[in-house]
C-alpha positions in Angstrom: -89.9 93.3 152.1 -92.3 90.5 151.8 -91.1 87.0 152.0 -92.9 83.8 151.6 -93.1 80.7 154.1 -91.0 78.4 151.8 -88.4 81.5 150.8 -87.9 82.0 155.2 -88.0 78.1 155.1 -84.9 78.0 152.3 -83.3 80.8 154.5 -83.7 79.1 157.7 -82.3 75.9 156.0 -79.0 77.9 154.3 -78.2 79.6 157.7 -78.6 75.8 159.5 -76.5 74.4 156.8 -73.7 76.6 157.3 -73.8 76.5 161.4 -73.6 73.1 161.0 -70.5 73.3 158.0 -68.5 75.3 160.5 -69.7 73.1 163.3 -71.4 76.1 165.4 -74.2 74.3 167.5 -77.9 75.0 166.4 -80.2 75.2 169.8 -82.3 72.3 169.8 -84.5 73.6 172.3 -88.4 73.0 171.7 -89.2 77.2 172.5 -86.3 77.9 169.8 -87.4 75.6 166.8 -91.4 76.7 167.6 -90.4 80.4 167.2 -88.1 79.8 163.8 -91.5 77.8 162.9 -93.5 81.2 163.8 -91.0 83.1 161.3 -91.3 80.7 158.7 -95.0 80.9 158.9 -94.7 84.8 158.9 -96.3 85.3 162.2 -93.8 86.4 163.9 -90.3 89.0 162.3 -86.9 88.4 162.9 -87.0 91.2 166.1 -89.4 89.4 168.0 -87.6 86.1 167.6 -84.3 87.6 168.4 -86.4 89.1 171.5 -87.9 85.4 172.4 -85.0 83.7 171.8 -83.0 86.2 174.1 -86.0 85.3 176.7 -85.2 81.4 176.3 -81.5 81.7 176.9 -82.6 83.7 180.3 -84.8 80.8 181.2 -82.0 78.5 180.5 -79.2 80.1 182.2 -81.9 80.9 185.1 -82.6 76.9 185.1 -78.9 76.1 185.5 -78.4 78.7 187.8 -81.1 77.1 190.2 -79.7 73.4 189.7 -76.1 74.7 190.6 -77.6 76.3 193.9 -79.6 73.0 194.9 -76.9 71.2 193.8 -78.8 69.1 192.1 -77.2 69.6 188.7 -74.1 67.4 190.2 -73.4 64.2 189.5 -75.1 61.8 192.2 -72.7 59.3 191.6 -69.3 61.6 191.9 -69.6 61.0 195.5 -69.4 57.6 195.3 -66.2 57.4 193.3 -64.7 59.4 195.1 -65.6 57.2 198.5 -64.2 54.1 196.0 -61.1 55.9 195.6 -60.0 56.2 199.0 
């Protein structure tokens, strides 16, 4: 089936629109929105954007991963209010 930019755009918009009625997050992340704009163009189908947005959620999970372990994904300032509360 052959789609055009501005039917993937209206069905892009309608599945937005409803995440947003049932208040399901929509990723705002740069990577995501650049490969629903790939789909809308028609550059991309809907398998390799499941597949890169499957790869983005590994880079993000892999990001937070690494701030957990350096421990720099903590609040600097937690230590302090603790100190305060002594």
């Amino acid at each position: 089936m052959s789609t055009t930019p501005e039917t993937r755009r209206a069905i892009a918009q309608r599945v937005f629109d409803r995440a947003i009625t049932r208040g399901a997050p929509i990723d705002a992340d740069p990577a995501f929105l650049a490969a629903v704009e790939e789909w809308i163009r028609g550059d991309i189908d809907m398998k390799a954007m499941r597949h890169r947005y499957l790869e983005i959620i590994a880079l993000q999970s892999a990001d937070r991963r690494c701030l957990r372990k350096t421990g720099l994904g903590k609040n600097p300032l937690g230590s302090l209010d603790e100190a305060n509360e002594e």
